[in-house]
C-alpha positions as CSV (number, residue, x, y, z in Angstrom):
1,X,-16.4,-29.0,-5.1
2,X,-15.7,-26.2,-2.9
3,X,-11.7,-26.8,-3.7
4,X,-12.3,-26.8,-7.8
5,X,-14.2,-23.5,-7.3
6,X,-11.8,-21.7,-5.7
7,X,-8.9,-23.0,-7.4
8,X,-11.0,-21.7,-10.7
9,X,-11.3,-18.0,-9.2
10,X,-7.6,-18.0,-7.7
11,X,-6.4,-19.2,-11.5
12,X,-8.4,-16.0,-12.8
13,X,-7.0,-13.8,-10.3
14,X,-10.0,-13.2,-8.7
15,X,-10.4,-13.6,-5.3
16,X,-13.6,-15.2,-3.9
17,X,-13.7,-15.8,-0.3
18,X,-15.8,-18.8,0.4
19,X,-16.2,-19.0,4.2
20,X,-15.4,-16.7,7.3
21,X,-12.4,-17.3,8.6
22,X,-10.7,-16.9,4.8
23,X,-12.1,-13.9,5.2
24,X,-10.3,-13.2,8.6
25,X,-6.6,-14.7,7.5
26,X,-7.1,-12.5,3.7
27,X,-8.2,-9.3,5.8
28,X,-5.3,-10.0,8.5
29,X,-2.7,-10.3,6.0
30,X,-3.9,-7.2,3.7
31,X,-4.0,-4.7,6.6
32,X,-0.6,-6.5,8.3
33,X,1.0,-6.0,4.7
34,X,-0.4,-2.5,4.1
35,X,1.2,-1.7,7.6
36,X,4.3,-2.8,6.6
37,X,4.9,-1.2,3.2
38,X,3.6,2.0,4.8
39,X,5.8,1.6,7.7
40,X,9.0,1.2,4.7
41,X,7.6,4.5,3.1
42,X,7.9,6.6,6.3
43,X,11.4,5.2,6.9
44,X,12.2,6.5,3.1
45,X,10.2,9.8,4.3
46,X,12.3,10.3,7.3
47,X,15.7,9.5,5.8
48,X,15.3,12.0,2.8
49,X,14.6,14.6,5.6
50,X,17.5,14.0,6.9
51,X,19.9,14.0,4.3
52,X,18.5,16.8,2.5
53,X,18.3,18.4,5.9
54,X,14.9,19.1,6.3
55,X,12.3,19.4,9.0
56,X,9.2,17.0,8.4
57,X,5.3,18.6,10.0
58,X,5.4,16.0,12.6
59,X,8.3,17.7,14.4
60,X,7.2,20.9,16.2
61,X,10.6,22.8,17.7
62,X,10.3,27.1,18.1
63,X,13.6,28.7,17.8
64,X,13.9,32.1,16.6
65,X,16.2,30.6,13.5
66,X,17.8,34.7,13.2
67,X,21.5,33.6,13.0
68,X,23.4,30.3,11.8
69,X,23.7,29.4,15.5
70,X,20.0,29.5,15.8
71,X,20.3,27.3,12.5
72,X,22.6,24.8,13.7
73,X,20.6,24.2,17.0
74,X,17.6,23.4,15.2
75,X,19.6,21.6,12.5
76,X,20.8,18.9,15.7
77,X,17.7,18.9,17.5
78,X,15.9,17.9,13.9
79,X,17.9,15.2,13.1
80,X,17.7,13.5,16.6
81,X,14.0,13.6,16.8
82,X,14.1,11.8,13.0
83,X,16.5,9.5,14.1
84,X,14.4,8.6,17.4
85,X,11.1,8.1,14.8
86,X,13.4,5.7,12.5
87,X,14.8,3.8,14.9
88,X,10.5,3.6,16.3
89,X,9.5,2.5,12.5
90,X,12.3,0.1,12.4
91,X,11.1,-1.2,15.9
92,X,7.7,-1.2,14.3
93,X,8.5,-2.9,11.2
94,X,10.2,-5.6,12.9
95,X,6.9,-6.9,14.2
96,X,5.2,-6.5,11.4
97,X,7.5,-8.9,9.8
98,X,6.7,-11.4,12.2
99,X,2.8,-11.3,12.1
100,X,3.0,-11.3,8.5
101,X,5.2,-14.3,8.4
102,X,2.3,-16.0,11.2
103,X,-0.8,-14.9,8.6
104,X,1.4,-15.9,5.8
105,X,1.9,-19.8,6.6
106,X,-1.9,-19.8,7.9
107,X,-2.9,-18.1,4.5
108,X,-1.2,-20.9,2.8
109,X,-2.4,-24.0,4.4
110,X,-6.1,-22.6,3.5
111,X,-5.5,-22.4,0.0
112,X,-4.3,-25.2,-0.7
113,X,-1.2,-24.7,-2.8
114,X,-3.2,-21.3,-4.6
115,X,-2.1,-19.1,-2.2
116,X,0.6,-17.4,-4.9
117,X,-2.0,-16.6,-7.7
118,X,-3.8,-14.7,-5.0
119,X,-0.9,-12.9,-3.5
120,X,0.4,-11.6,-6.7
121,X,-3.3,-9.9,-7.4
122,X,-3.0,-8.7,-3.4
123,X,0.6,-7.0,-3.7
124,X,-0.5,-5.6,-7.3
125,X,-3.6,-3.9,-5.2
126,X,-1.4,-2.6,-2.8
127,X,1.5,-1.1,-5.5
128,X,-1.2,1.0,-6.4
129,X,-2.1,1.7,-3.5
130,X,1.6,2.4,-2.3
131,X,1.9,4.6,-5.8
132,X,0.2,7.1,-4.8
133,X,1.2,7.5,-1.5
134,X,4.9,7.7,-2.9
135,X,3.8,10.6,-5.1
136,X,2.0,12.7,-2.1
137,X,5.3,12.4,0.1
138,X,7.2,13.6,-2.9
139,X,5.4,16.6,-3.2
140,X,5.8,16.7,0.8
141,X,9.6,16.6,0.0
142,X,9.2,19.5,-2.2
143,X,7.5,21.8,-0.2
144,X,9.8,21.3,2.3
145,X,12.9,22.2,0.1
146,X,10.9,25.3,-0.7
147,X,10.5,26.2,3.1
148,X,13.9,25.6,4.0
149,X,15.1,27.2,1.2
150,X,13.5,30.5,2.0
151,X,14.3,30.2,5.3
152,X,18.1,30.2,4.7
153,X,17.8,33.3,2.1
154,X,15.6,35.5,4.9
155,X,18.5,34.5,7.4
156,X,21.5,35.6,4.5
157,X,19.3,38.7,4.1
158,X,19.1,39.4,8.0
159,X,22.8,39.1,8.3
160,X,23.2,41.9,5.5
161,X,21.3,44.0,6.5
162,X,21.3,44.0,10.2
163,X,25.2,42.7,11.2
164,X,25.8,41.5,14.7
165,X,28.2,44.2,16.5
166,X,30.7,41.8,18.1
167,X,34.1,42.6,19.6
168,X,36.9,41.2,17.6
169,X,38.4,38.3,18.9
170,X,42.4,39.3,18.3
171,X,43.1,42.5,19.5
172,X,46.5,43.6,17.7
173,X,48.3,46.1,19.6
174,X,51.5,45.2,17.0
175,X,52.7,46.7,14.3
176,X,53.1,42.9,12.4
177,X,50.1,41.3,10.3
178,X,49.0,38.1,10.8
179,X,47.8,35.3,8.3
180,X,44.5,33.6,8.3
181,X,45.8,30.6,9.8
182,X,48.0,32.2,12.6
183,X,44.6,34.0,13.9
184,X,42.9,30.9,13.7
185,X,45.2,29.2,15.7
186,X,45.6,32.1,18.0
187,X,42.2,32.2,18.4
188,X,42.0,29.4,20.6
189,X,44.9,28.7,22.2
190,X,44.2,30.3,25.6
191,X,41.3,27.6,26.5
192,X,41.6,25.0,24.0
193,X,42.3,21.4,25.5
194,X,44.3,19.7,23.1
195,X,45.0,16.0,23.3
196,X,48.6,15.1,23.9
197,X,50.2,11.7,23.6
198,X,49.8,9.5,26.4
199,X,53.4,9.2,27.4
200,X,54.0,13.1,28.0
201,X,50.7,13.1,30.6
202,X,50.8,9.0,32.0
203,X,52.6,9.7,35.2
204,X,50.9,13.0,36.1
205,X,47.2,11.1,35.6
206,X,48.5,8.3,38.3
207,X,49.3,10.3,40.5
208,X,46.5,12.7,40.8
209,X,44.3,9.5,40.3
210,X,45.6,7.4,43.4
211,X,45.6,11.2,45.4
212,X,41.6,11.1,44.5
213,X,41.2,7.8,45.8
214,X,43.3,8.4,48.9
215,X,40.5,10.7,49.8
216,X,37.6,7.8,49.5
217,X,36.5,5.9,52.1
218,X,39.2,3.2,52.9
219,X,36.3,0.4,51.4
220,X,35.8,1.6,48.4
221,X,39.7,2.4,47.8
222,X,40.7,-0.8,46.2
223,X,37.4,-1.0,44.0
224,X,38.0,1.9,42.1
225,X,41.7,1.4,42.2
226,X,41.0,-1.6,40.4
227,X,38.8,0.3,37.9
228,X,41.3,3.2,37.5
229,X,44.4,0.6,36.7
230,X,42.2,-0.8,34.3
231,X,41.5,2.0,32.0
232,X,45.3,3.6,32.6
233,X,46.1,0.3,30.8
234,X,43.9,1.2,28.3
235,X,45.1,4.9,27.8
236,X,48.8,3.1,27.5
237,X,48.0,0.6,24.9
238,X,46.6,3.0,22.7
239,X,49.0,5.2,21.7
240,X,47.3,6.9,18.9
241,X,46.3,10.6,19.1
242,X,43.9,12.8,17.1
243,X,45.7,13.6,14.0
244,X,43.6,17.2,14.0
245,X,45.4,18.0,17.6
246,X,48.4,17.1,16.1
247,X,48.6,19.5,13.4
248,X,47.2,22.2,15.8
249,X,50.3,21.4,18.3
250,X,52.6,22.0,15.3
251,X,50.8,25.5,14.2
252,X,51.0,26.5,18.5
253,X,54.3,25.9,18.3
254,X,55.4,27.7,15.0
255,X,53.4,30.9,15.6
256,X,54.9,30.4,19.3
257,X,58.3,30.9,18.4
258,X,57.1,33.3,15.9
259,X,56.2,35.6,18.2
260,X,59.0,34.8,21.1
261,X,61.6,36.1,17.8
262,X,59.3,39.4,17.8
263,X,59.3,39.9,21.2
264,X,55.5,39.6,21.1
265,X,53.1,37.9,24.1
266,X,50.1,37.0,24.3
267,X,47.5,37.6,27.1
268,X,43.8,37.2,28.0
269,X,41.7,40.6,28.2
270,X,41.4,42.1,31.7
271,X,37.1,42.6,31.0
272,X,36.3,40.4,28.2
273,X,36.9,36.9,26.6
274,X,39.3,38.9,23.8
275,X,42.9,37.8,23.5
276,X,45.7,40.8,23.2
277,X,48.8,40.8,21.1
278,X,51.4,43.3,22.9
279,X,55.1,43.8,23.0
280,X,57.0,43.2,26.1
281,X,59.0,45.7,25.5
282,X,58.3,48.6,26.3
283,X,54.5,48.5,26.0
284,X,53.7,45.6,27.9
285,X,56.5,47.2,30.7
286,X,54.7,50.5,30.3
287,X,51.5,49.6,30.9
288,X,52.1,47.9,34.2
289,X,54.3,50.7,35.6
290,X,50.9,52.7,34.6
291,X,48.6,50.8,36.6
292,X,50.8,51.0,39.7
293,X,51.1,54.1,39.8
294,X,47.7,55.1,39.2
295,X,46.6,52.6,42.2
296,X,49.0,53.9,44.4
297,X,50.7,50.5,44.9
298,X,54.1,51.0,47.0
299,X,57.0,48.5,47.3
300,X,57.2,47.4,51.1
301,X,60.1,47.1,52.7
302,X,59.5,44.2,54.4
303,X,58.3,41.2,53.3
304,X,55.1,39.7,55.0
305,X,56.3,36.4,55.5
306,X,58.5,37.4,58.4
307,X,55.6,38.3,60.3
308,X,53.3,34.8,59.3
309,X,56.6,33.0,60.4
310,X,56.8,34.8,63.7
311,X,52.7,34.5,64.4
312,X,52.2,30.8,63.3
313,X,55.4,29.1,62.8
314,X,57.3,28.6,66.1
């Protein structure tokens, strides 16, 4: 009797719960599934912050935001904190999945073959439910787009009105103009590592690698001689280097050459990180005759080695 009745109620898509521990398996499975589809909203939450580059409430960082730098930093350090909460929720969701796949073979075998009429009326309950909640973190989006939207035009309106007083980078002492793309490239070629091939630096890295090892203890020597031969393999196999470097080492070299035809060098700033474009002749020539002389550096006649030699070499 008990079995007609509730197949009656499931059939009209109303639920009746007839004894207590329906009532625990139906209450178990709503608030496991509720978890769940709330757990997949955040993870929708979280990654339209971060493609549309936004910062959710949750996430609390102070930076003064004033420059683009500022804007960068906080930029990175936003979109690892929503990356460390997405990979949480998918963490999260992944046990979910399980416990609702537990409640959901329990949740069966009660029924009695009825349990689909009464999940459809469940997950139409909850798509309500999960309607509205879609809607308030819409609105969430948009008031975020609004913030960060302001927040990049007060930082435009800071730079125009209040311009950073930086020393130029390239200081021309020349009488020849330079291109966009030469100053670039100028611009970092003092302390910029560039990758090479691995043929033109192979030998070099062997030998200063077995000179480091030389200096371990004699125990340890053939561990991380082992290690070292290992990834040297590795750095000969792959012979592939980064096609950006590349095209820099071509640009190096042209405006090189460019500037060896002009009798042009270039040279780091005695006082600051600037880089100085000069002729050799005569204005690079001049200025160093000027700074002996206003030293008072003399030529000696003799040459200090003699007297090392005599003192400590006999």
């Amino acid at each position: 009797m008990a079995n007609i009745t509730e197949g009656r109620l499931l059939h009209g898509l109303k639920m009746k719960i007839i004894n207590a521990q329906q009532a625990k398996t139906h209450n178990n499975y709503k608030n496991t599934k509720l978890k769940l589809i709330k757990t997949n909203a955040a993870i929708w939450y979280n990654k339209m912050c971060k493609v549309k580059g936004l910062k959710p409430n949750y996430i609390n960082i102070k930076t003064n935001c004033r420059t683009t730098r500022d804007l960068k930093t906080n930029q990175q350090a936003v979109k690892y904190r929503i990356d460390q909460e997405i990979k949480f929720l998918y963490k999260k969701k992944q046990h979910l999945n399980g416990q609702l796949l537990q409640l959901h073979l329990e949740r069966a075998t009660l029924l009695n073959g009825m349990w689909q009429h009464a999940l459809e009326k469940l997950d139409e309950a909850l798509g309500k439910i999960m309607e509205n909640r879609y809607q308030s973190m819409n609105k969430k989006l948009d008031i975020l787009i609004t913030k960060h939207n302001s927040l990049q035009s007060q930082i435009k309106q800071s730079k125009t009105i209040t311009p950073r007083n930086t020393q130029p980078r390239i200081i021309n002492l020349t009488n020849t103009t330079l291109t966009q793309e030469q100053i670039r490239v100028i611009s970092f070629c003092l302390q910029y590592a560039l990758e090479q091939k691995p043929s033109t630096y192979i030998n070099a890295l062997i030998i200063e690698t077995e000179n480091v090892i030389r200096r371990l203890e004699p125990k340890w020597q053939n561990t991380y001689r082992h290690l070292a031969t290992k990834r040297i393999k590795q750095i000969k196999e792959n012979k592939k280097q980064n096609p950006l470097h590349k095209w820099q080492q071509n640009l190096i070299r042209k405006v090189k050459e460019e500037l060896t035809n002009k009798n042009i060098t270039v040279a780091k700033a005695d006082k600051s990180k600037a880089i100085v474009m000069i002729k050799k002749k005569p204005d690079l020539q001049e200025k160093v005759i000027h700074f002996l002389q206003n030293n008072n550096i003399n030529k000696s006649k003799k040459t200090p080695q003699t007297n090392i030699k005599s003192k400590y070499i006999r």
